[in-house]
C-alpha positions, 0 to 999 in steps of 0.5 A: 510508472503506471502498467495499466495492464498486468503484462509484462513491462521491461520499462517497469524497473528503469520507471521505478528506479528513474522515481527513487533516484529521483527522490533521492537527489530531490531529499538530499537538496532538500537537507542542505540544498547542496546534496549532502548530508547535516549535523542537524540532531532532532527526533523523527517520529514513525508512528505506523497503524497495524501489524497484520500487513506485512509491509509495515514492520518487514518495509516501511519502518526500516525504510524509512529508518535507514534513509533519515540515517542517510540524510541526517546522521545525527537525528533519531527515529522513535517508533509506535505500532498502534496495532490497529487501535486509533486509541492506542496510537492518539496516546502514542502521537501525544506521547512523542510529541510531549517527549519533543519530536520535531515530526511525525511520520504517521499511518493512520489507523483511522483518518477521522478518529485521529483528526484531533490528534493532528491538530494536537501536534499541529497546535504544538507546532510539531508538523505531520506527514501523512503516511500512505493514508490521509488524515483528518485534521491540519497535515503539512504533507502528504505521501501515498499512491493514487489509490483510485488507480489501484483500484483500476488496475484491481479490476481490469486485472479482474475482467481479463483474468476471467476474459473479458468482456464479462457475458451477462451473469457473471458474478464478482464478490467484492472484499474491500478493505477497512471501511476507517481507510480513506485509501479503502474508499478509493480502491473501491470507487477505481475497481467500481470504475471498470467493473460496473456494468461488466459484472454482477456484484453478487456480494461485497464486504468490508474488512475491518482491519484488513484482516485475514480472518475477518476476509476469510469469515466473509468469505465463507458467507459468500460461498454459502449464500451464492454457491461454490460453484456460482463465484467467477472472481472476487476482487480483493483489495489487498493481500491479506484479504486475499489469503483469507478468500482463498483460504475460504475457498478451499475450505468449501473445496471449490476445485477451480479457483476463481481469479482473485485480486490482491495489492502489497506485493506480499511474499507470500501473495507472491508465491501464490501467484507463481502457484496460480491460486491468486492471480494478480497483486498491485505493486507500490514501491514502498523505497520511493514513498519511504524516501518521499516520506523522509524527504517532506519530514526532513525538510519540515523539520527544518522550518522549510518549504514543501514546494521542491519536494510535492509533486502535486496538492491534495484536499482532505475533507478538512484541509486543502492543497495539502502538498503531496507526492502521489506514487503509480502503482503497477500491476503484477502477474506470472508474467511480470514478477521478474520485470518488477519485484526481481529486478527492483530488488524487493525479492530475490528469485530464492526468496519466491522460489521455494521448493515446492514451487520450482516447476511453477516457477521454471514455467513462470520464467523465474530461474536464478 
């Protein structure tokens, strides 16, 4: 599943679908070891960390509400959105845990502040997925996308789209992602991993909470303290991150905008790059690890064993082989939008192709 350049890959769609159906055979054994599904009535709980990234409201929670449907028609989901405060989603795990959920599915929005909160459901015998972050604290499973690869893919993006190899001089800005995210650390040491040596790192930046205006203002320090002029790519490590760069950029009317990164597969960071302003996202199938999630919650629910579902271990800084399911990312440029986000049906062509961008987007190749 891993495109280790942004170019256009036919094998793209049969890789991810090849995944996903594969999780879906592996999750249904896992709820009866026959394939189909059971009367077994017990509540799930979601517990997702922000709303600032589309993905969680707009992908994630229905995902993962319509597959626990699928598999276990009798169970319920119970959801919180901490809205990136770690205090307010410690109250909302020991609320459900006290109203008796038999899981959790939980997004950290801090990995370290909610350690005890982990093992305040772990002493009450309810067992945690980790969702897409690692968490502190004793979980039972683990399902997300190797982070350090995404940073990889970031950063070759970076280098070729400013064409690579980089002469001596050239400078990046590096806008990384919430310094409280475990995967904020990993997308920086892959992109570091590339970039290091190749590029000079004029500025780099945190972004609390992924936020937009908190990338745009750092941003716009960038800019004033380096010159508009004197930018020849900034890697993002997200989307929204990446609306906030270049909102910054044309607020300071840099004419020619530099390569930016992005991850998430926003829509709207995708018309972006129909549009040539942003000029790569990484794309994670949020189905295969919603299905992944479901897949460990279920069986962990029913007292079972994680062995026919991890695919690998992972070690936390306080628990180890921890049993995971680690998903490729794929990078995503004009060139591959149809091979990846079209033919997997996470947009359809309409959906890209708004009125203002159909020139763009017939040069692109991207006509119903």
């Amino acid at each position: 599943m891993t495109c280790r350049r942004p170019c256009a890959t036919s094998r793209t769609r049969y890789v991810v679908g090849a995944l996903v159906a594969g999780l879906l055979a592996m999750s249904s054994f896992a709820c009866t070891g026959e394939g189909t599904t059971t009367t077994d009535s017990f509540t799930v709980g979601l517990l997702l960390p922000s709303r600032v990234v589309p993905r969680w409201e707009n992908a994630d929670k229905p995902l993962i509400e319509q597959r626990v449907k699928q598999l276990c028609p009798h169970c319920t989901v119970t959801y919180a959105n901490a809205d990136d405060d770690p205090t307010a989603q410690r109250q909302q795990t020991i609320a459900m845990i006290t109203k008796g959920v038999r899981v959790l599915i939980l997004g950290a929005t801090d990995n370290r502040a909610l350690r005890s909160t982990v093992q305040e459901a772990h002493n009450a015998g309810v067992p945690v997925v980790a969702y897409d972050r690692l968490a502190d604290g004793p979980v039972s499973g683990y399902v997300s996308f190797d982070g350090v690869k995404v940073g990889t893919l970031q950063g070759r993006a970076l280098l070729e789209a400013m064409h690579a190899p980089a002469e001596d001089g050239t400078t990046i800005v590096m806008m990384n992602g919430d310094p409280t995210s475990s995967n904020a650390a990993l997308y920086k040491r892959g992109a570091l991993s590339v970039l290091r040596g190749k590029v000079r790192i004029g500025r780099s930046y945190d972004t609390p909470g992924w936020s937009t205006d908190n990338a745009n203002a750092n941003m716009s320090a960038a800019v004033s303290a380096l010159g508009p002029g004197r930018i020849d790519g900034v890697l993002a490590a997200n989307d929204a991150i990446a609306a906030g760069v270049i909102s910054a950029l044309k607020t300071a009317h840099v004419r020619s905008l530099p390569p930016v990164t992005g991850q998430d597969a926003d829509l709207e960071a995708v018309r972006r790059i129909v549009n040539g302003e942003q000029s790569m996202t990484v794309y994670k199938s949020f189905r295969a690890e919603a299905e992944a999630a479901v897949a460990m919650a279920l069986a962990l629910g029913r007292g079972e064993r994680l062995n026919t579902i991890a695919t690998t271990t992972t070690d936390s800084p306080t628990t180890r082989r921890i049993p995971s399911v680690l998903l490729s990312p794929v990078a995503v440029t004009t060139a591959n939008i149809k091979q990846t986000l079209v033919e997997d049906g996470v947009y359809t062509v309409a959906q890209i192709c708004t009125p203002r961008l159909r020139a763009a987007c017939a040069k692109a190749g991207l006509t119903p």
